[in-house]
Structure formats: structure tokens, C-alpha cells
RODOGU-448165 format. One record per residue (C-alpha): x, y, z; residue in three letters; chain. Coordinates in steps of 0.5 Angstrom, whole numbers, plus 500, padded with zeros to 3 digits. Example, Ala and Ser with C-alpha at 12.3 -4.5 7.8 and 13.67 -1.06 7.14 Angstrom:
# residues 2
[[525,491,516],ALA,A],
[[527,498,514],SER,A],
END
This chain:
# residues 368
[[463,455,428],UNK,A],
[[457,452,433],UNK,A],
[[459,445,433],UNK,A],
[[465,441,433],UNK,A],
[[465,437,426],UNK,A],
[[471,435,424],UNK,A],
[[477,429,423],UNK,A],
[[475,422,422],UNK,A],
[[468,422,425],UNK,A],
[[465,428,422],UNK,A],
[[463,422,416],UNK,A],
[[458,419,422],UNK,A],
[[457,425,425],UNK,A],
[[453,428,419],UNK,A],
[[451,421,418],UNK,A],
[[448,421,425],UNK,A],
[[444,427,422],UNK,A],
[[441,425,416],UNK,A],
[[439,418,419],UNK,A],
[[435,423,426],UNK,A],
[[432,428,420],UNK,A],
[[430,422,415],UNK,A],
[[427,418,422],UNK,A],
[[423,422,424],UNK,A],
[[420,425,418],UNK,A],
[[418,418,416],UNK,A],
[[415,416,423],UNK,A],
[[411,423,423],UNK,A],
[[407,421,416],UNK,A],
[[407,414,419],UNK,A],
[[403,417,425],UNK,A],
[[399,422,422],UNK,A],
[[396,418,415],UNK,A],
[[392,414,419],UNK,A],
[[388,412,425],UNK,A],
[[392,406,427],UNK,A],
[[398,410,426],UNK,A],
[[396,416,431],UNK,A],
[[394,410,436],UNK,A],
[[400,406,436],UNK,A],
[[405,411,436],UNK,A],
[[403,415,441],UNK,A],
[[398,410,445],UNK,A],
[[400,404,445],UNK,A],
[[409,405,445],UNK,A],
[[407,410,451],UNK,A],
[[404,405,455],UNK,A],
[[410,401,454],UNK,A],
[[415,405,455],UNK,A],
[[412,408,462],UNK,A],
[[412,400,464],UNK,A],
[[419,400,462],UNK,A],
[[421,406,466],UNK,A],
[[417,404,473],UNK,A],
[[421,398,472],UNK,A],
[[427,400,471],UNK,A],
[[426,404,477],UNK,A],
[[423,400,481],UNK,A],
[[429,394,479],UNK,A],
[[434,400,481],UNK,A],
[[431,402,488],UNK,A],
[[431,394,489],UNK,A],
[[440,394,488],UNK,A],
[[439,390,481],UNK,A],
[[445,392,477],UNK,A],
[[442,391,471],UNK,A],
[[437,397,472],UNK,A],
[[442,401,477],UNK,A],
[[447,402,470],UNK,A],
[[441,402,465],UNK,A],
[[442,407,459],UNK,A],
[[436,411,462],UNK,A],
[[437,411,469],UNK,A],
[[444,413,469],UNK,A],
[[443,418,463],UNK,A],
[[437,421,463],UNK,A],
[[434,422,470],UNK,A],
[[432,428,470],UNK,A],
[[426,431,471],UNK,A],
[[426,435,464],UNK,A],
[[427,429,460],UNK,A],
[[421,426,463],UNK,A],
[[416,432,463],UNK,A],
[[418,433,456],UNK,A],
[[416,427,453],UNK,A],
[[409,426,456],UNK,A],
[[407,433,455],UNK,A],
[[409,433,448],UNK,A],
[[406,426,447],UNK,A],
[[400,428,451],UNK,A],
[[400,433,445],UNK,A],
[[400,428,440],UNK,A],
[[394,424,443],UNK,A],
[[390,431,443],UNK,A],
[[391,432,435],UNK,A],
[[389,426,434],UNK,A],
[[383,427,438],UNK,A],
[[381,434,434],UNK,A],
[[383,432,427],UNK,A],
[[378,425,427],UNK,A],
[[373,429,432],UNK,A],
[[373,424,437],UNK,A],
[[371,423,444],UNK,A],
[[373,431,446],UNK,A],
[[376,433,440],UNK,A],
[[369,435,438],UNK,A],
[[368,439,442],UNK,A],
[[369,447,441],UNK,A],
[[372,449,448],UNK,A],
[[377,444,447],UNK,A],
[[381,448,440],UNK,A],
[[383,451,446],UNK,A],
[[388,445,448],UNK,A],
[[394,446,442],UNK,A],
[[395,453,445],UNK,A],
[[395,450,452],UNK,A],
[[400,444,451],UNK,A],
[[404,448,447],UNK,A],
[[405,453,452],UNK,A],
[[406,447,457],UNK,A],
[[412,445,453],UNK,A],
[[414,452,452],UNK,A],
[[414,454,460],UNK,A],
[[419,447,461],UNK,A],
[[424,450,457],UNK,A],
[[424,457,460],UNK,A],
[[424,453,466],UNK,A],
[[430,450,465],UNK,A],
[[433,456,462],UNK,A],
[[433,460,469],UNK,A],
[[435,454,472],UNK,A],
[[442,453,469],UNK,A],
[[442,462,469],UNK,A],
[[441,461,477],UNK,A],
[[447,455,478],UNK,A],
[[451,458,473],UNK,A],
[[450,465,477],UNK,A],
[[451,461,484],UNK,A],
[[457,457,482],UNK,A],
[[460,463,479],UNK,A],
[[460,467,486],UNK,A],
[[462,462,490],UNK,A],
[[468,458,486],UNK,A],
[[469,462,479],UNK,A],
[[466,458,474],UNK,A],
[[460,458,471],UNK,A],
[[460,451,469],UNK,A],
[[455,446,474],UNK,A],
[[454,439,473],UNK,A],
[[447,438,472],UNK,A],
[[443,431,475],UNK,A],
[[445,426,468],UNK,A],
[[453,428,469],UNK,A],
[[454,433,463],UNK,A],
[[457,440,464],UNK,A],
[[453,447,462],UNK,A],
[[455,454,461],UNK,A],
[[449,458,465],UNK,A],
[[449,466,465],UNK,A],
[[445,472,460],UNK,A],
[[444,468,455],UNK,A],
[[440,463,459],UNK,A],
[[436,470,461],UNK,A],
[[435,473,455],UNK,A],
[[432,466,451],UNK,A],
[[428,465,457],UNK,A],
[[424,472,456],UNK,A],
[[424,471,448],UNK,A],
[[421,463,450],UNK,A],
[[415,467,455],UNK,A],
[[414,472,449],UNK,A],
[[415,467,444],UNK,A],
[[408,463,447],UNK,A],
[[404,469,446],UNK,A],
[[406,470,438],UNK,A],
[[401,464,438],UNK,A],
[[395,467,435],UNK,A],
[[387,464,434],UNK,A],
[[388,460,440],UNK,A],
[[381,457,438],UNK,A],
[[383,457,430],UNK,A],
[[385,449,429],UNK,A],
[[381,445,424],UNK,A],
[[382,438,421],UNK,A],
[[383,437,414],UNK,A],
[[379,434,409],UNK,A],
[[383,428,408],UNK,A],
[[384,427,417],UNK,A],
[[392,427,415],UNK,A],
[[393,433,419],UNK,A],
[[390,437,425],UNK,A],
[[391,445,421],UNK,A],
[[393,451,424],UNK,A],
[[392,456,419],UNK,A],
[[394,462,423],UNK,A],
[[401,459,425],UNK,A],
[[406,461,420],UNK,A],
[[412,462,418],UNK,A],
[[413,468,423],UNK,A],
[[411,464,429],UNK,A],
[[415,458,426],UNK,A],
[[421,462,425],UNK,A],
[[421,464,432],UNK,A],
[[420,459,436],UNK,A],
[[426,455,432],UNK,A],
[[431,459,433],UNK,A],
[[428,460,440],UNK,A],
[[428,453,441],UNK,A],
[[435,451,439],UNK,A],
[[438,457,444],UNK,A],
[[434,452,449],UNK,A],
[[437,446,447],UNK,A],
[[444,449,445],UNK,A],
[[444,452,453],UNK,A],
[[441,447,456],UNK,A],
[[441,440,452],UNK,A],
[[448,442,449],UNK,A],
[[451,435,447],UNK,A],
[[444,433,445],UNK,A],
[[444,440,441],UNK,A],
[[446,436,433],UNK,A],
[[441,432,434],UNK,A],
[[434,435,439],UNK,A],
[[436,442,437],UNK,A],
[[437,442,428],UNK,A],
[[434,436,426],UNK,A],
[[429,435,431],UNK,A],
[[426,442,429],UNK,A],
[[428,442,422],UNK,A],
[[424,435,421],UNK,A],
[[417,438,421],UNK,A],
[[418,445,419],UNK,A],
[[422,441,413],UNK,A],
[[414,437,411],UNK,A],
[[410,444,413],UNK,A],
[[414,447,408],UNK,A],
[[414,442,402],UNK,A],
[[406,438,403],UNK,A],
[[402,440,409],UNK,A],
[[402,447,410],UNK,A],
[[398,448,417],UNK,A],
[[400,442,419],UNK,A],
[[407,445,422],UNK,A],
[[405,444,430],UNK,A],
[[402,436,429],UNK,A],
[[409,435,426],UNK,A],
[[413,439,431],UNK,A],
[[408,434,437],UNK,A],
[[409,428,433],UNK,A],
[[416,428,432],UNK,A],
[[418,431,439],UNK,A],
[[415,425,442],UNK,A],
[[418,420,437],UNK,A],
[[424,423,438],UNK,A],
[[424,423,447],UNK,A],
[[422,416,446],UNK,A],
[[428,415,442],UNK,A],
[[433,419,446],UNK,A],
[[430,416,453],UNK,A],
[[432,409,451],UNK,A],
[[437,410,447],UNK,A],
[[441,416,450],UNK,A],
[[448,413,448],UNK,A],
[[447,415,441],UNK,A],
[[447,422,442],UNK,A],
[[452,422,449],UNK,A],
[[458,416,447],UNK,A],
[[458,414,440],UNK,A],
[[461,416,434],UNK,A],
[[455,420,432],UNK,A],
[[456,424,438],UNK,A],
[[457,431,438],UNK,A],
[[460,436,442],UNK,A],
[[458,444,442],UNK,A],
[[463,450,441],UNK,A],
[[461,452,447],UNK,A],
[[466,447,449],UNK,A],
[[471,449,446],UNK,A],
[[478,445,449],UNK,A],
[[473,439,448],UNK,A],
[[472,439,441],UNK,A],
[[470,432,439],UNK,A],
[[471,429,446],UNK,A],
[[465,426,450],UNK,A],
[[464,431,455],UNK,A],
[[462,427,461],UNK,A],
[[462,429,469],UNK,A],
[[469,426,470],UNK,A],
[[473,432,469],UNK,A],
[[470,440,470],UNK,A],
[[472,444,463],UNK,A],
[[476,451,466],UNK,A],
[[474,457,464],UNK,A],
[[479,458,459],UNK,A],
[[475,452,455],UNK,A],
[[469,456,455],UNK,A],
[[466,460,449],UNK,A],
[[459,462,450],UNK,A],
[[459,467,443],UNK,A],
[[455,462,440],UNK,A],
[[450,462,447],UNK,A],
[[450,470,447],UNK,A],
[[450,470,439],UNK,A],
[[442,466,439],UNK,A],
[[440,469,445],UNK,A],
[[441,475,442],UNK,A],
[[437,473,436],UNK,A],
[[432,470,439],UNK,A],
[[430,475,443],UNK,A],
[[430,480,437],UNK,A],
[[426,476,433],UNK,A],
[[421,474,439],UNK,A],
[[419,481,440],UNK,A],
[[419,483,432],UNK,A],
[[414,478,432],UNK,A],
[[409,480,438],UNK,A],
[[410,487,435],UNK,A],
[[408,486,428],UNK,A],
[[402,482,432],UNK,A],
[[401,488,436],UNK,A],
[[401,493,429],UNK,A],
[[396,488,425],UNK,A],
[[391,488,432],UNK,A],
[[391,495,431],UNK,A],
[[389,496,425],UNK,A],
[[385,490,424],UNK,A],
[[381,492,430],UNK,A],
[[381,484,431],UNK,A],
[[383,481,437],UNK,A],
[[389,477,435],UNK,A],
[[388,471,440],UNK,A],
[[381,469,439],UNK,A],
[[381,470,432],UNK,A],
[[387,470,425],UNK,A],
[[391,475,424],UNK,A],
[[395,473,419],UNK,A],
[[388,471,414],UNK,A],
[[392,475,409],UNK,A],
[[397,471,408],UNK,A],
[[400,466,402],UNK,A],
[[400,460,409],UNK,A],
[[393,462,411],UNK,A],
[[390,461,406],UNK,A],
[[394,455,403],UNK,A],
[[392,451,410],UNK,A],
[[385,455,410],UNK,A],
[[384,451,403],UNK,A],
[[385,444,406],UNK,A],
[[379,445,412],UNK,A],
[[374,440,412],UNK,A],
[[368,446,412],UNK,A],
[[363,440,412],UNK,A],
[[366,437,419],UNK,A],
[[368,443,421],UNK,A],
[[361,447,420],UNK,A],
[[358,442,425],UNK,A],
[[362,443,431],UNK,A],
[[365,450,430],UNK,A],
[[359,454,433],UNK,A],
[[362,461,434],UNK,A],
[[368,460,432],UNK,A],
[[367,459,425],UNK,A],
[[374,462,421],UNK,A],
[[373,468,417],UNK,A],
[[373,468,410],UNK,A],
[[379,470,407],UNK,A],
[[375,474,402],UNK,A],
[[372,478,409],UNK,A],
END
């Protein structure tokens, strides 16, 4: 119904998937069980791989061939790409920093970077959705059709949705709630937000695939269902209050992968196409050929836009009531203290470590 999975590459298709999903799950307990770990995976590969971008680009400016159809510069050059990588691994490092209190990740006023990045991410995403809404608006005005070619050669479908997830993306970032709330765990595995539960997570996965679906639709298999199943799937199972270190970590694995590898999602047997495409079905839907309006269905699109917003403001209105009543700023401190997840992670805290640096904004007690 929302993708086209069927006929002989359906067996690589979900193959694809269980490889991504499994992938990630691991390389996200490789970073986060230890020190070296963290270090390697979002330190020492990014440095790396930001040499091999500038030389890419600086060999492509210079006429080289090598470069100038490189994976990467052909595929995908677009600004998003870039900025979602080095915010989410920017994330990464600062979970890091915070979970092992190191250098500024001792500090108190530094609790505040999660929310921070986290909205950095968010903004991006509602960024590109208003872009696509706008192209889409424009090429509809002017030639009838609301496909437009984006700058990687791949068509998509602007319109309402795009509005709709837009707004829900905005709202989505104050369903954020004790901005000052994060804490390390007595093991050092994770960096915990005890107030992020399931609520938030819930909407902002279902907001986030909307985004992908819109904006990154022949990618969306993989970015928009295995990349967000993969850290809710390890919050649920094993470390509740982890869920936004998990989602930084295997955001950032997964932006260095497709950086280097796009093919794998674009041009393969494991790729797939959307329903949005719908004359298209297992085709790769490159810029060679423009899709008519007949070879449209953008149900899906309206039917998560929808959803996303419904869900979103649901959110922020249970926020609203639970301020009320608590009398309790719901952004300075939890919300969601009475909660099976809250006090599930609240368990977890090093109170020793975390009593020293804490100062004013020690958490509340779940008895309180």
C-alpha cells in the first residue's frame, strides 16, 4: 500500500531491510557500551569521511572524472544530506560528553544541548518540507504538475502534506519536555531522558517518516522505517531513557553510510520505490524521465500528513493539561514523572555522579 514491494526483488528488498535494521542496531551497542566506541564512531570515521568529501569536491571542481561521477557528488549533493549528517553526529559527540561528564558535558547549562540539536535536526527537516511545498506549489502554477526535480535528480511530489507535516515537525519540537532533564546512567552505557517517552517518540516517528516519505521518497524503506524502527526497537527492549542517543547514534551511522553508498538505496536490488510513484512501481525513478500527473498518488502523503498532525497536537495538548494541573512548567521540569517509562529510566541514573553537577536542576523524586 505505501511501497512498491513485490515480484522478483521483493526477497532482496526485505532482505535489504533486515541488513539496515540489524546494522544499525548493532553499530549503535558498539558506540554506546564504550568509551572507544563513542570515540571511533563519531570522532575519529567523521574526520575521515569530511577529508574524503572536500577531496572529492575539490578533485570534481578540478575536471577529475573519478570524482565528477563519484557516488557521492552525483547523488547526493544536496545541502540537506550534508547538514543532517554533521548535525546528527554533532549530537552524538555531545552525548557522549554528557554521559561520561567530560570537558563541558559536566556542566549543568550544557542539559540544555539535547533539546538544542535535537531541535537543529527538526528545523532542517521542516525546512525541506516547505521547500518541496513551495516547488511544488510553483511548478504546478506554471506547468500543471506538481513534480519538481530536486538537485540529486530525483522527482518529488510537493503540495498540503508537506504544509501539514511542516506545522506538526514545529509543534513536534516543543512535545520536548525537561529541557535540563538529561542524565548518565550508572553503567556510562547511555545518556537518559527519563522524560522522553513513549508519547514523544511515538510523535515524532510517525512525523519524521511523513518527512522522509515527502522529501527523501526513494530512500524512505530504509531512512523512514528501519532507520526509526532501529533505536525505538533497543529503548523498548533494554535501555529505556536511551531512545534519543540511540536515535543521534544511528542517524549518524546511517548518514555516513548513505553518503558513501547511495546506490544501495537509489540503483540496486534493494532499492524501492513509494506508492507515491504509482506507474513506477519497482522501477528506479531517476531525473531521465518526468512522472505525468496520472502516475501520482500522494494518498499516502495526505493520509501521514494527517496523522502527524493529529497525533502532534494531541501531544502538546496532554502537555498543556498535565501543566495545568501539576502546576509545573512542563520545559524546566518532567511532566511525565508518573509514568511507567519515567520511572524506568529514573532508576537507571547514577545519583552519585549526577548529585555533584546537578545543582538546581536535580530531578524530582518519583514519590514527590
Amino acid at each position: 500500500m505505501f511501497f512498491h514491494i513485490y515480484g522478483d526483488n521483493s526477497v532482496y528488498q526485505f532482505l535489504g531491510f533486515a541488513l539496515a535494521f540489524t546494522g544499525l542496531v548493532l553499530a549503535n551497542e558498539f558506540a554506546r557500551r564504550s568509551k572507544y566506541g563513542g570515540i571511533i564512531s563519531f570522532v575519529v570515521i567523521p574526520i575521515i569521511l569530511t577529508i574524503y568529501f572536500i577531496t572529492i569536491y575539490i578533485c570534481a571542481a578540478a575536471g577529475q572524472s573519478w570524482a565528477k561521477n563519484n557516488q557521492t557528488y552525483v547523488r547526493m549533493n544536496s545541502w540537506f544530506h550534508y547538514a543532517k549528517l554533521y548535525a546528527a553526529d554533532f549530537g552524538s559527540v555531545g552525548f557522549v560528553l554528557i554521559k561520561y561528564k567530560w570537558l563541558i558535558g559536566k556542566k549543568s547549562w550544557f542539559k540544555v544541548y539535547p533539546f538544542i540539536i535535537v531541535s537543529i535536526n527538526i528545523l532542517i527537516a521542516v525546512i525541506s518540507d516547505f521547500e518541496s511545498a513551495v516547488k511544488g506549489y510553483k511548478n504546478f502554477k506554471n506547468h500543471g504538475t506538481r513534480w519538481w526535480l530536486s538537485s540529486e535528480g530525483v522527482w518529488l511530489y510537493g503540495g498540503w502534506w508537506n504544509v501539514l507535516n511542516g506545522i506538526a515537525g514545529i509543534i513536534n519540537i516543543f512535545c520536548m519536555t525537561d529541557w535540563w532533564g538529561v542524565y548518565s546512567s550508572k553503567d556510562t552505557n547511555d545518556m537518559l531522558w527519563p522524560d522522553m517517552t513513549w508519547m514523544f517518540i511515538l510523535s515524532y516517528d510517525i512525523w519524521n517518516f511523513e518527512y522522509t516519505y515527502n522529501n527523501l521518497p526513494t530512500h524512505s524503506w530504509y531512512c523512514g522505517v528501519a532507520l526509526l524502527l532501529a533505536p525505538t526497537f533497543a529503548n523498548h527492549f533494554w535501555n529505556k531513557g536511551g531512545w534519543i542517543q540511540n536515535r543521534a547514534n544511528t542517524l549518524s551511522f546511517w548518514c555516513m553510510f548513505a553518503q558513501i553508498f547511495p546506490v544501495f538505496q537509489d540503483d540496486s536490488v534493494f532499492s524501492v520505490v513509494p506508492s507515491v510513484y504509482k506507474g513506477y512501481k519497482n522501477k528506479i525513478v531517476r531525473k531521465d524521465v518526468q512522472p505525468t500527473e496520472e502516475e501520482a498518488d500522494p494518498s499516502a502523503q495526505g493520509l501521514f500528513a494527517v496523522l502527524s498532525l493529529v497525533i502532534n497536537i494531541y501531544v502538546i495538548c496532554d502537555i498543556i493539561k498535565r501543566w495545568i494541573e501539576k502546576k509545573r512548567n512542563p520545559y524546566l521540569k518532567p511532566i511525565f514523572d508518573d509514568s511507567d517509562d519515567y520511572k524506568e529510566a529514573y532508576n537507571k541514573i547514577d545519583m552519585k555522579i549526577e548529585n555533584l553537577s546537578l545543582e538546581s536542576t536535580e530531578p524530582l523524586a518519583i514519590n514527590e
